[in-house]
C-alpha positions as CSV (number, residue, x, y, z in Angstrom):
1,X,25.0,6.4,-38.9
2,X,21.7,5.0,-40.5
3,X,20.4,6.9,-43.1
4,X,16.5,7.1,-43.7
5,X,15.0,7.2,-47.1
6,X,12.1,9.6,-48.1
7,X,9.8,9.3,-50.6
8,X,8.1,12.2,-51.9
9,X,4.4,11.9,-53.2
10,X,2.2,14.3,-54.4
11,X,-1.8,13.7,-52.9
12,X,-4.6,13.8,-54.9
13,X,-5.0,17.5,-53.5
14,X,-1.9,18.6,-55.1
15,X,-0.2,18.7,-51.7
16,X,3.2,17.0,-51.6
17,X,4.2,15.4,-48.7
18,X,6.9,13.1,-47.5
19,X,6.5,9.2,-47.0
20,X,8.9,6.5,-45.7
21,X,9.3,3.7,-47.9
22,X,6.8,0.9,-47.3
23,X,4.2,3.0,-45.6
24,X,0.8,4.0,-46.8
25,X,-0.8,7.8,-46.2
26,X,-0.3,10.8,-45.6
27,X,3.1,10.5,-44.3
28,X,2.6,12.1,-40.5
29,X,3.5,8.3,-39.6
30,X,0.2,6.9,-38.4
31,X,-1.2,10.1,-37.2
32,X,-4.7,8.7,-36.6
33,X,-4.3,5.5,-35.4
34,X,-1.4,6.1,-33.4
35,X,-3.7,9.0,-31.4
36,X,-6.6,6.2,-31.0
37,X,-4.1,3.5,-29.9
38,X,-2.5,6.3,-27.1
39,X,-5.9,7.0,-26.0
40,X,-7.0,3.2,-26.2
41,X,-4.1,2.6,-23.9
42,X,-4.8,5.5,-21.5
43,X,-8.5,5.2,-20.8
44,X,-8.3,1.4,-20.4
45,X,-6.8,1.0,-16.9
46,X,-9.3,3.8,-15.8
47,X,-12.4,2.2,-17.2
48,X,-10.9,-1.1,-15.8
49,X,-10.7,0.4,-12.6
50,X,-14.4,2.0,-12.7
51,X,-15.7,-1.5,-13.6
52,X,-14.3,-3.2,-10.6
53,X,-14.7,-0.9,-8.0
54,X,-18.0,-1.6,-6.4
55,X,-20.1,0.4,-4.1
56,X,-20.1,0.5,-0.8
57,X,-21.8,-2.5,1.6
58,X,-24.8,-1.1,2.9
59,X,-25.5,-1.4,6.6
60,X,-27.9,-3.5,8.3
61,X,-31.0,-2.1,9.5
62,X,-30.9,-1.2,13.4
63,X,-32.4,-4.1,15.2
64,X,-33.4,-3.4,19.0
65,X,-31.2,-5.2,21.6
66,X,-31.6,-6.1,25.3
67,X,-28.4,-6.9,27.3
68,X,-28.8,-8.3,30.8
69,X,-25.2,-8.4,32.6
70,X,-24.1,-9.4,36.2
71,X,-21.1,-8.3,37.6
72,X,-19.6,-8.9,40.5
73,X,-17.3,-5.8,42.1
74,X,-13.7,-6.2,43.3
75,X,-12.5,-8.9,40.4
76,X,-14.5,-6.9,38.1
77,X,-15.8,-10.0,35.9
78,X,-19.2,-11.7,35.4
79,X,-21.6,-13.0,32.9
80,X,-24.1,-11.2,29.9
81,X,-26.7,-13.1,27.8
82,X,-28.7,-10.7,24.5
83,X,-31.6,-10.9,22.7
84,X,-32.9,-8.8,19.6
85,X,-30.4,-7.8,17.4
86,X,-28.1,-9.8,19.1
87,X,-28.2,-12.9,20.4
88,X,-25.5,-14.7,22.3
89,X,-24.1,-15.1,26.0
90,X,-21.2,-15.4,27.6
91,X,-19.0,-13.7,29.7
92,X,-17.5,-10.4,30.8
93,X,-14.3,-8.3,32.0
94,X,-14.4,-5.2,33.0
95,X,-11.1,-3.1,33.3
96,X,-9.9,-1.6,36.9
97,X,-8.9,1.2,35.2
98,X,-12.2,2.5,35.0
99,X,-13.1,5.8,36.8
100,X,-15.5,6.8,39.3
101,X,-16.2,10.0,40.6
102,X,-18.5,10.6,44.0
103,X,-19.8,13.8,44.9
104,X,-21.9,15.1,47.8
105,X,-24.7,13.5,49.1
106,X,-24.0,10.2,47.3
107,X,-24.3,11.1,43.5
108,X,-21.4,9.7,41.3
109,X,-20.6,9.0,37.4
110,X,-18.8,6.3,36.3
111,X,-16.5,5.9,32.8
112,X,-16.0,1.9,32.1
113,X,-15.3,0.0,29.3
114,X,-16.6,-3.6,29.6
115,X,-15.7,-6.4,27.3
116,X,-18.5,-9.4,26.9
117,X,-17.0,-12.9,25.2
118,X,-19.7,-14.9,23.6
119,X,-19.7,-17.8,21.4
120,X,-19.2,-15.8,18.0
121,X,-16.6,-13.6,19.2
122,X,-16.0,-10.5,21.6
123,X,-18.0,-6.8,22.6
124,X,-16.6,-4.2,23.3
125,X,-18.4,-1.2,25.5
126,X,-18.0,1.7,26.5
127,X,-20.4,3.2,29.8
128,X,-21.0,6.7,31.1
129,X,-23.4,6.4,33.8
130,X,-24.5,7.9,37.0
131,X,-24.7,7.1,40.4
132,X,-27.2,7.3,43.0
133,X,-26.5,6.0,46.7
134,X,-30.1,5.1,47.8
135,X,-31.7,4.9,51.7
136,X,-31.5,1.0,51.8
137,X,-27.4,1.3,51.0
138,X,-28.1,0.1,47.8
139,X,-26.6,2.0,44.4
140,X,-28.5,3.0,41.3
141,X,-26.9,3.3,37.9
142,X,-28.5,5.2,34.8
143,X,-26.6,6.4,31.5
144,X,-25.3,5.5,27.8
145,X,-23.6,2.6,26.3
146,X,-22.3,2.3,23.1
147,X,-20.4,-0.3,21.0
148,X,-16.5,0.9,20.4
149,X,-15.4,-2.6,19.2
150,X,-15.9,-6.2,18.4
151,X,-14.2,-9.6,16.7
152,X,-15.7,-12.4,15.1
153,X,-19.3,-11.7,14.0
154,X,-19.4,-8.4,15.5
155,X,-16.2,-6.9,14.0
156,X,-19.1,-4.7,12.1
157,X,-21.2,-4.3,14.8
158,X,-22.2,-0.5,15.9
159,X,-24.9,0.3,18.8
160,X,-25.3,2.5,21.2
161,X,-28.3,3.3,23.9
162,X,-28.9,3.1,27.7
163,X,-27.9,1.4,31.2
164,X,-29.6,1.0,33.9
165,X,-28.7,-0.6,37.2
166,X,-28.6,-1.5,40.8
167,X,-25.6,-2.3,43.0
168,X,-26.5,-4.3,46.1
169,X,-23.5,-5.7,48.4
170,X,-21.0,-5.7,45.6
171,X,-22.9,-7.4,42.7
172,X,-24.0,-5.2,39.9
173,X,-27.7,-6.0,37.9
174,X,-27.9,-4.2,34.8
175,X,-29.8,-4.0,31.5
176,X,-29.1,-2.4,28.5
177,X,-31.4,-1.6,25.6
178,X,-31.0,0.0,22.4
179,X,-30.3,-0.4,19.1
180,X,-27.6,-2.3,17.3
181,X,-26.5,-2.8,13.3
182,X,-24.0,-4.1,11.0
183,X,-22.0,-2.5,8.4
């Protein structure tokens, strides 16, 4: 068993207190600084932390955008080119799963997601659109498009706006416009 040696000192205020040899104050063992040191050592990792976190990337501003697509029914694949706030071409692939429903007198909506390769990476869309079986046998297409994916340059990308189109003997015209942006 190791035994401990006190000192006892008397302050200049006439208190007496208790000191281990080789130490200077007032005895509590480094009250002061220990309590400074303890609080040093707690509130550094959280200032470090507040010094290297940095705020969030702002977006891009929205940039209008004009996609022109062709696509060609039954193998369900074609070609797009962009301009505005994007601009690239390349081509397309649209799912079979896609769903279409047709009611009386030739009026229809349509749920497809369409996926446009380009030369700095891939687009992913999503469609909701209307149909229209016109006089001539020809179809017209109106609705929404918006952006639910990308890779590449447009792994940020978000846009959204509308379709319109015409279907004539199994080859689909459209054009999009609206508004795309970057985080």
């Amino acid at each position: 068993m190791r035994r401990l040696r006190v000192i006892v000192v008397e302050s200049r205020d006439g208190l007496v207190r208790e000191q281990l040899p080789g130490r200077r104050g007032t005895g509590r063992k480094g009250g002061v600084m220990r309590r400074l040191s303890f609080i040093g050592v707690c509130l550094t990792p959280v200032l470090l932390l507040l010094g290297t976190t940095g705020t969030p990337a702002a977006a891009s501003t929205s940039a209008p955008v004009t996609i022109q697509d062709t696509v060609i029914i039954g193998p369900f694949t074609g070609t797009w080119s962009a301009s505005g706030g994007i601009s690239d071409s390349g081509t397309l692939t649209q799912p079979v799963d896609f769903r279409v429903g047709v009611g009386v007198g030739g009026f229809g909506q349509v749920h497809l997601v369409r996926v446009m390769t380009g030369s700095l990476g891939t687009i992913t869309l999503v469609e909701d659109v209307s149909l229209t079986l016109e006089p001539d046998g020809s179809i017209q297409s109106t609705g929404q498009w918006a952006v639910i994916g990308g890779t590449g340059a447009y792994a940020q990308l978000h846009g959204q706006g509308t379709s319109s189109a015409v279907v004539v003997r199994g080859v689909v015209t459209e054009t999009d416009t609206g508004s795309v942006h970057f985080d």
